[in-house]
TORLUM-279663 format. One record per residue (C-alpha): residue in one letter; residue number from 0; chain; x negated, y negated, z negated. Coordinates in nm, 2 decimals. Each point is the difference from the previous one (the first is absolute). Layout:
BEGIN
<site code="A" pos="NUM" unit="A" xx="X" yy="Y" zz="Z"/>
...
//
This chain:
BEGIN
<site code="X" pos="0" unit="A" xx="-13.05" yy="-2.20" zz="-11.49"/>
<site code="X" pos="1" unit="A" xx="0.31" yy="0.15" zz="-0.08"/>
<site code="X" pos="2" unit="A" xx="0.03" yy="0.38" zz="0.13"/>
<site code="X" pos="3" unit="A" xx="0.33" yy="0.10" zz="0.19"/>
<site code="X" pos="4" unit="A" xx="0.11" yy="0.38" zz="-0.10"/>
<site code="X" pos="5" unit="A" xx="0.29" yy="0.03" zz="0.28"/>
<site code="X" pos="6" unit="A" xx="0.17" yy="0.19" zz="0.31"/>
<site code="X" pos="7" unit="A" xx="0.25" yy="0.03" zz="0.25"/>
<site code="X" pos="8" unit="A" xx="0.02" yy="0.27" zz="0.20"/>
<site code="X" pos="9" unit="A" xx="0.25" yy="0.11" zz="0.28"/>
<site code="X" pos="10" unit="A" xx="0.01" yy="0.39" zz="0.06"/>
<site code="X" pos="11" unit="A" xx="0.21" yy="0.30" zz="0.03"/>
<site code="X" pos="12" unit="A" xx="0.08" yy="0.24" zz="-0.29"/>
<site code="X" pos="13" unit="A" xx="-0.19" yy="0.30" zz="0.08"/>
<site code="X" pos="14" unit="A" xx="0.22" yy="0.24" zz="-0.28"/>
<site code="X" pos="15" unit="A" xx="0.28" yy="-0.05" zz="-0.21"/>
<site code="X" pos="16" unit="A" xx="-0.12" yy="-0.19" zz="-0.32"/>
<site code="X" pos="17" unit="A" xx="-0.09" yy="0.18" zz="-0.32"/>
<site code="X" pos="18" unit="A" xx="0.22" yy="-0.12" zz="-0.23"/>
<site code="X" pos="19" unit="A" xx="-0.05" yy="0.06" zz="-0.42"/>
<site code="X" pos="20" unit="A" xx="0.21" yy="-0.14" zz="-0.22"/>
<site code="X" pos="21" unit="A" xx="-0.06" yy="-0.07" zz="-0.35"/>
<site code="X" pos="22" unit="A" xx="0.19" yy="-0.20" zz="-0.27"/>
<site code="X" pos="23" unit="A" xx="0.00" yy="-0.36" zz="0.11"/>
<site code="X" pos="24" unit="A" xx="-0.16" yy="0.04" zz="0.28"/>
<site code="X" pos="25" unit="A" xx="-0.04" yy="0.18" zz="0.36"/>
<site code="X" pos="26" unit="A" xx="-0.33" yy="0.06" zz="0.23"/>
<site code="X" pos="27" unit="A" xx="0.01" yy="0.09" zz="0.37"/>
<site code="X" pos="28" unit="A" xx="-0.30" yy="0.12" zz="0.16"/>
<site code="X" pos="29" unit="A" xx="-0.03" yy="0.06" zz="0.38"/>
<site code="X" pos="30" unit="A" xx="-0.21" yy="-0.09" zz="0.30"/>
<site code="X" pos="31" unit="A" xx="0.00" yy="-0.25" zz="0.22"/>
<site code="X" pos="32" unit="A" xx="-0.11" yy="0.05" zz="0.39"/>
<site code="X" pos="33" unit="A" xx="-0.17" yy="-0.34" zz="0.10"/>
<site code="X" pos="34" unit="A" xx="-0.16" yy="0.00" zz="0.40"/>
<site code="X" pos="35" unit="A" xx="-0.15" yy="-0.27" zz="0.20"/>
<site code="X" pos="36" unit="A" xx="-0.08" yy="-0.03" zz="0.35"/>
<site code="X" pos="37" unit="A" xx="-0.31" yy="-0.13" zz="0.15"/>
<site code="X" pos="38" unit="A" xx="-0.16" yy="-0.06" zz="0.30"/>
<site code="X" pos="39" unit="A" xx="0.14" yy="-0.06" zz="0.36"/>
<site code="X" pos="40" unit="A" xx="0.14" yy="0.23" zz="0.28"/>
<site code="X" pos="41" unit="A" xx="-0.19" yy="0.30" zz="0.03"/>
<site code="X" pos="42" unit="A" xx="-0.24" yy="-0.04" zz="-0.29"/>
<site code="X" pos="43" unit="A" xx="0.32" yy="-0.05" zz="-0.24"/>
<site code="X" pos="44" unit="A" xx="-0.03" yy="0.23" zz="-0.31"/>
<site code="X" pos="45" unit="A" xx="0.28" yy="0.04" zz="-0.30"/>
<site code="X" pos="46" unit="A" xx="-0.17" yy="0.03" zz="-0.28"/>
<site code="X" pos="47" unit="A" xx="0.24" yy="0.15" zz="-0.31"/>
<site code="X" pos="48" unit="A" xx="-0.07" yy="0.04" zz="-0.42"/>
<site code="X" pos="49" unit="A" xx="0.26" yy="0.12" zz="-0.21"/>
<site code="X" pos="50" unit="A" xx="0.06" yy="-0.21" zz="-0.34"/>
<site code="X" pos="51" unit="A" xx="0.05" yy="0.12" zz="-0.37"/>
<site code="X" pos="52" unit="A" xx="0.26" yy="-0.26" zz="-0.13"/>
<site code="X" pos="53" unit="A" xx="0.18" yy="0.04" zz="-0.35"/>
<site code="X" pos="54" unit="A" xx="0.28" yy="-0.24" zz="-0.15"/>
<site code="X" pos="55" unit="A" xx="0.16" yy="-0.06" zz="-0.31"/>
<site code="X" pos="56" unit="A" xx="0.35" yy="-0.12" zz="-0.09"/>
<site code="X" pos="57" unit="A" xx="0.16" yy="0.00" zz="-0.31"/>
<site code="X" pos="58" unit="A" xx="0.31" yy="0.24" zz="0.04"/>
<site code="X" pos="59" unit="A" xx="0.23" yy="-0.24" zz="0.02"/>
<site code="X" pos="60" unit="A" xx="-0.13" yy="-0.13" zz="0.34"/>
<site code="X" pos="61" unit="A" xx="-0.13" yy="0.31" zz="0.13"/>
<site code="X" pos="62" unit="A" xx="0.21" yy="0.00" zz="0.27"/>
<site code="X" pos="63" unit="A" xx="-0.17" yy="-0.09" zz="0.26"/>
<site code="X" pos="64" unit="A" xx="-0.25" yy="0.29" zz="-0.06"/>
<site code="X" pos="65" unit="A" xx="0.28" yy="0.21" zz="0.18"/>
<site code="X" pos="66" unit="A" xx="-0.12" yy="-0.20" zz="0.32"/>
<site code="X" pos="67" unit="A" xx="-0.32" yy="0.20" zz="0.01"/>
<site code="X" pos="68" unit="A" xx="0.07" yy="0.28" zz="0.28"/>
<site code="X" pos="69" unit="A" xx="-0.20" yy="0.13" zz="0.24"/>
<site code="X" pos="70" unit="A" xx="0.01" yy="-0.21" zz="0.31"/>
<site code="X" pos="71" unit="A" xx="0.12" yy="-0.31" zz="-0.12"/>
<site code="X" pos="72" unit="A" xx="-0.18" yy="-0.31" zz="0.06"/>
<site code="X" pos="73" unit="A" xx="-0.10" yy="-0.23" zz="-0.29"/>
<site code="X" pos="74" unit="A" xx="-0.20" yy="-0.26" zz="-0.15"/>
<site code="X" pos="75" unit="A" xx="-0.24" yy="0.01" zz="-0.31"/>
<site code="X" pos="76" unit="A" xx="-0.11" yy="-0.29" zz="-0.19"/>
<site code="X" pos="77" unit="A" xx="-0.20" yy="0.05" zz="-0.26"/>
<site code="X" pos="78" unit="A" xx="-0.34" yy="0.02" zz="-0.18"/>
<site code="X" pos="79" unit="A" xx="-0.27" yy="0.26" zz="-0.03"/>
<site code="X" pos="80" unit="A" xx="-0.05" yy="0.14" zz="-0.32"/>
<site code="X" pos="81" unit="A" xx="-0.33" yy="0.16" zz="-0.07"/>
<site code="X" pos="82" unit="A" xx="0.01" yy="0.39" zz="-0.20"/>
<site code="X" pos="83" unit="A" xx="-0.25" yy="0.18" zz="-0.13"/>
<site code="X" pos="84" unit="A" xx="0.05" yy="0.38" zz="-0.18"/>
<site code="X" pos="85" unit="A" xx="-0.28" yy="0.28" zz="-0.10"/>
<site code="X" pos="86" unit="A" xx="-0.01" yy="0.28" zz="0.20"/>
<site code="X" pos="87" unit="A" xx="-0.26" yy="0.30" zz="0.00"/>
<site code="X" pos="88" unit="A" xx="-0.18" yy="-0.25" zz="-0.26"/>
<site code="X" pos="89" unit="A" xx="-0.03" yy="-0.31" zz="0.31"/>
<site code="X" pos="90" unit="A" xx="0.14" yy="-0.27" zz="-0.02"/>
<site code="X" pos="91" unit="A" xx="0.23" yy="-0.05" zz="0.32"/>
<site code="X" pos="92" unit="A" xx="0.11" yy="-0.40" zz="0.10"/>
<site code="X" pos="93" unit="A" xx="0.31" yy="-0.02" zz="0.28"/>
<site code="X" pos="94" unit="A" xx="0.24" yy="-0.29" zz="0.09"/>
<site code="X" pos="95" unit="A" xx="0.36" yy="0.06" zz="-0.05"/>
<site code="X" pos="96" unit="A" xx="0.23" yy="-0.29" zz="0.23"/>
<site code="X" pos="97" unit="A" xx="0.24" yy="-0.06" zz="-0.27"/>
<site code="X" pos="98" unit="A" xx="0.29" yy="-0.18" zz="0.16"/>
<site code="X" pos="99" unit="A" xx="0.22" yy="-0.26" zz="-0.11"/>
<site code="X" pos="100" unit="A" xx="0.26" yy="-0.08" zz="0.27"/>
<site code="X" pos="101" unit="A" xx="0.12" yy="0.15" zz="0.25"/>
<site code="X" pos="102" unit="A" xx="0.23" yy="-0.04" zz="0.33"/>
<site code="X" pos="103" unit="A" xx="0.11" yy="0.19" zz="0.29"/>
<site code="X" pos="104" unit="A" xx="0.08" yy="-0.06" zz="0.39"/>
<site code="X" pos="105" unit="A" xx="-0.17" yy="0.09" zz="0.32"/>
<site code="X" pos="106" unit="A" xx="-0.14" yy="-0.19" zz="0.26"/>
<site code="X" pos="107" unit="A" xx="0.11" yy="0.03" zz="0.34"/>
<site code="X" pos="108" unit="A" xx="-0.16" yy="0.30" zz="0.16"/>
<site code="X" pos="109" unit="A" xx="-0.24" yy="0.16" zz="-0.24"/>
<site code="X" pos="110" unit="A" xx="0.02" yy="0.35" zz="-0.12"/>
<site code="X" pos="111" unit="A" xx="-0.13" yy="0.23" zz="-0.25"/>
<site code="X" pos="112" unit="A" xx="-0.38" yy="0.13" zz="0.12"/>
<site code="X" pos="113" unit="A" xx="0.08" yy="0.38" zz="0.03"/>
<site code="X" pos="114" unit="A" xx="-0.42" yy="0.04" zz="0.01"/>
<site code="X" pos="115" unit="A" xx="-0.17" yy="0.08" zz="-0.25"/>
<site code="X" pos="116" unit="A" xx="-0.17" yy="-0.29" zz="-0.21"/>
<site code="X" pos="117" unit="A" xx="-0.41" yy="-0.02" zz="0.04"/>
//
């Protein structure tokens, strides 16, 4: 069985991206607010996690890295790439969501949590 390495995630850009360029090629690095509601009526509860997304483009398509404000509303697609570095002479493993598209647009009545993310 053939494993599937693959997201898409809807959120809001929690700071203005991180953006390093190099000689061919640009990374932005920022955080993406993701909630989700569950439960009914009075036993509803917003539940909140913030993100750590980074994408490349080469620099002559890095344009739409400008899009990544604070605020703005976007989707990530993507994969998860697995890290590992040394530090304090442990071995430390994290998942980076490296994206690979991206759009923008907002749907009808949702905002920005202003809480912050649990």
């Amino acid at each position: 069985m053939k494993s599937v390495n693959s997201f898409e995630v809807t959120g809001f850009i929690v700071n203005d991206a991180k953006v390093n360029k190099f000689n061919n090629a640009s990374v932005a690095r920022f955080g993406l607010s993701i909630a989700r509601t569950e439960g009914k009526d009075e036993n509803k509860k917003r539940t909140s996690a913030i993100l750590n997304v980074e994408i490349w483009r080469s620099n002559k398509n890095a344009a739409d890295l400008d899009l990544l404000k604070k605020g703005n509303r976007i989707t990530v697609k993507g994969f998860f790439k697995p890290e590992e570095y040394t530090k304090d002479d442990k071995t430390v493993s994290h998942i980076v969501f490296a994206g690979t598209e991206i759009t923008t647009g907002d749907d009808e009545g949702e905002t920005p949590d202003t809480t912050e993310a649990k």
